[in-house]
C-alpha positions in Angstrom: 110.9 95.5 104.7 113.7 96.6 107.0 113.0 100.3 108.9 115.2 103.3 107.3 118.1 104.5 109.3 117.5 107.8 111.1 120.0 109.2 109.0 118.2 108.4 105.9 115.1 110.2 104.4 112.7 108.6 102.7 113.2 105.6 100.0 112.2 106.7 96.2 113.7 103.9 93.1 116.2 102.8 96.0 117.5 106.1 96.1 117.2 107.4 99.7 117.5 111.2 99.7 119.7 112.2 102.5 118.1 114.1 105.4 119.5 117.5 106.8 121.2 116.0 109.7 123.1 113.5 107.4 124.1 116.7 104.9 125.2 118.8 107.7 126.9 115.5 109.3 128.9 115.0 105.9 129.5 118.9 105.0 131.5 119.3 108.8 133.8 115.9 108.1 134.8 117.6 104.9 135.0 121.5 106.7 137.7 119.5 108.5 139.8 117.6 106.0 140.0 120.2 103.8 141.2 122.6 107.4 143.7 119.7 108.2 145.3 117.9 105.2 144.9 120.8 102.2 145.5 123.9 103.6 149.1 124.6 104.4 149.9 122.5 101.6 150.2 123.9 98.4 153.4 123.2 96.8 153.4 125.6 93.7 151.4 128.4 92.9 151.6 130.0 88.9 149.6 133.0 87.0 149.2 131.6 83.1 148.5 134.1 80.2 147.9 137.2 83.4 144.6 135.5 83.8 144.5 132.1 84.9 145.7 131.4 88.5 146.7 127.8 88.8 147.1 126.2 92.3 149.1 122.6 92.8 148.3 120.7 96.2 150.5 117.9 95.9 148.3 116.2 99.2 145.3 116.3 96.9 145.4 112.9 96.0 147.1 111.4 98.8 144.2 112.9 101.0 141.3 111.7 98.4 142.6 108.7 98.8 143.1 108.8 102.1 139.7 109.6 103.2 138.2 107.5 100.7 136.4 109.6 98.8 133.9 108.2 96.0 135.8 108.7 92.9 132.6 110.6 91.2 133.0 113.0 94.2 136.8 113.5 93.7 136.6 116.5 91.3 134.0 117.7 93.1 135.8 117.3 96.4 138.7 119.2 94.7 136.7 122.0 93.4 135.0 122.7 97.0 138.6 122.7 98.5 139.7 125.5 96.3 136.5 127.5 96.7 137.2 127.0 100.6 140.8 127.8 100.1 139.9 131.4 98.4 136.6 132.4 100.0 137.8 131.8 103.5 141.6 132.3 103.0 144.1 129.3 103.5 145.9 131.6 106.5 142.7 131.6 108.3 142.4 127.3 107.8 145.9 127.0 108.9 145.6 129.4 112.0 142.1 127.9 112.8 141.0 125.3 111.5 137.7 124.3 110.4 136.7 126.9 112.9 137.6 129.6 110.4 134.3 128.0 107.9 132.1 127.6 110.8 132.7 130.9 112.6 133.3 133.2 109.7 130.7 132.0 107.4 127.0 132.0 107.3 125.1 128.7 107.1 123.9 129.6 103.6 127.5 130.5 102.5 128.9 127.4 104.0 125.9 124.9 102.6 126.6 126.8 99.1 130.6 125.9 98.9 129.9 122.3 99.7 126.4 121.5 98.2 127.9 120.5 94.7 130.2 118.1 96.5 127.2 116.7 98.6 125.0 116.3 95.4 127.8 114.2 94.0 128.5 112.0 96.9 124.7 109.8 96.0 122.3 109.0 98.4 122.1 108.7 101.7 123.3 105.2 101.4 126.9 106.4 99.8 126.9 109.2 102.6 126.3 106.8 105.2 128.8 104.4 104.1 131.5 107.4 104.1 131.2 108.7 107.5 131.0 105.1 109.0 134.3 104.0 106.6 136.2 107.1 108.0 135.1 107.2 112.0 138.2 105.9 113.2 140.0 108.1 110.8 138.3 110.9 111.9 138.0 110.0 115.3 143.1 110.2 115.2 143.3 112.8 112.9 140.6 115.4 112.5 140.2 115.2 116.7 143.9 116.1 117.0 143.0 119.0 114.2 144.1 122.1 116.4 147.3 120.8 117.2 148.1 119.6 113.7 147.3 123.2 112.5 150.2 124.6 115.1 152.5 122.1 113.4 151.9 123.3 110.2 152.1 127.0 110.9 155.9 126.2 112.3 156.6 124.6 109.3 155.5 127.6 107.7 157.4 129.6 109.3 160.7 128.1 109.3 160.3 128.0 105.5 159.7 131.6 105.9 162.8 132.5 107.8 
């Protein structure tokens, strides 16, 4: 009988339910992918039949594979990035970062964009596995966040001018 991790809640059918600390943990490594490798990147934006607004990221699948997220979660994943990109505005996550979701909204409105995506990550198991698979990741490009944002808003700009 091995001792749960402190991350992990408590064990039902081998299904550990994750604790708050491990949500929260999971929620904030998404906040920032979706800040650094989605927004600034939408390559084609269309309005179908004046009331369908369709979005094309064309790093959507480089960065779900990137970050290896669960293939269950991927739809999910790409769902909560849209909500993200429209609730909090994509300017603000290019300007800001993640900062712009933890500063702007309020724990409830944050927990509610990325609860679906949580609930289709698994257990605390699956949750724990992800954060540990993408430390180093993490650790090179979300830490460097703030000054791959400034890169992207030149980019922007010089396609602007």
């Amino acid at each position: 009988n091995s001792s749960p991790s402190l991350l992990s809640g408590s064990s039902r059918n081998n299904n550990k339910k994750p604790t708050f600390a491990l949500r929260v943990l999971v929620q904030e490594r998404f906040a920032k992918i979706i800040a650094a490798d989605i927004a600034g990147f939408q390559s084609h934006i269309e309005i179908k039949n004046n009331n369908t607004l369709s979005v094309t990221v064309n790093t959507m699948k480089e960065t779900t594979d990137k970050w290896s997220i669960p293939k269950r979660a991927r739809k999910a994943f790409r769902a909560a990035a849209f909500e993200v990109l429209f609730f909090v505005g994509e300017h603000g996550l290019v300007t800001r970062g993640a900062n712009a979701l933890f500063d702007d909204l309020s724990p409830f409105e944050f927990h509610g964009l990325f609860a679906p995506l949580l609930a289709a990550m698994g257990d605390a198991d699956v949750m724990e596995q992800w954060l540990e698979t993408t430390d180093v990741l993490a650790d090179v490009d979300l830490s460097n966040e703030h000054q791959q944002q400034r890169t992207k808003v030149l980019a922007l700009t010089k396609t602007i001018t």
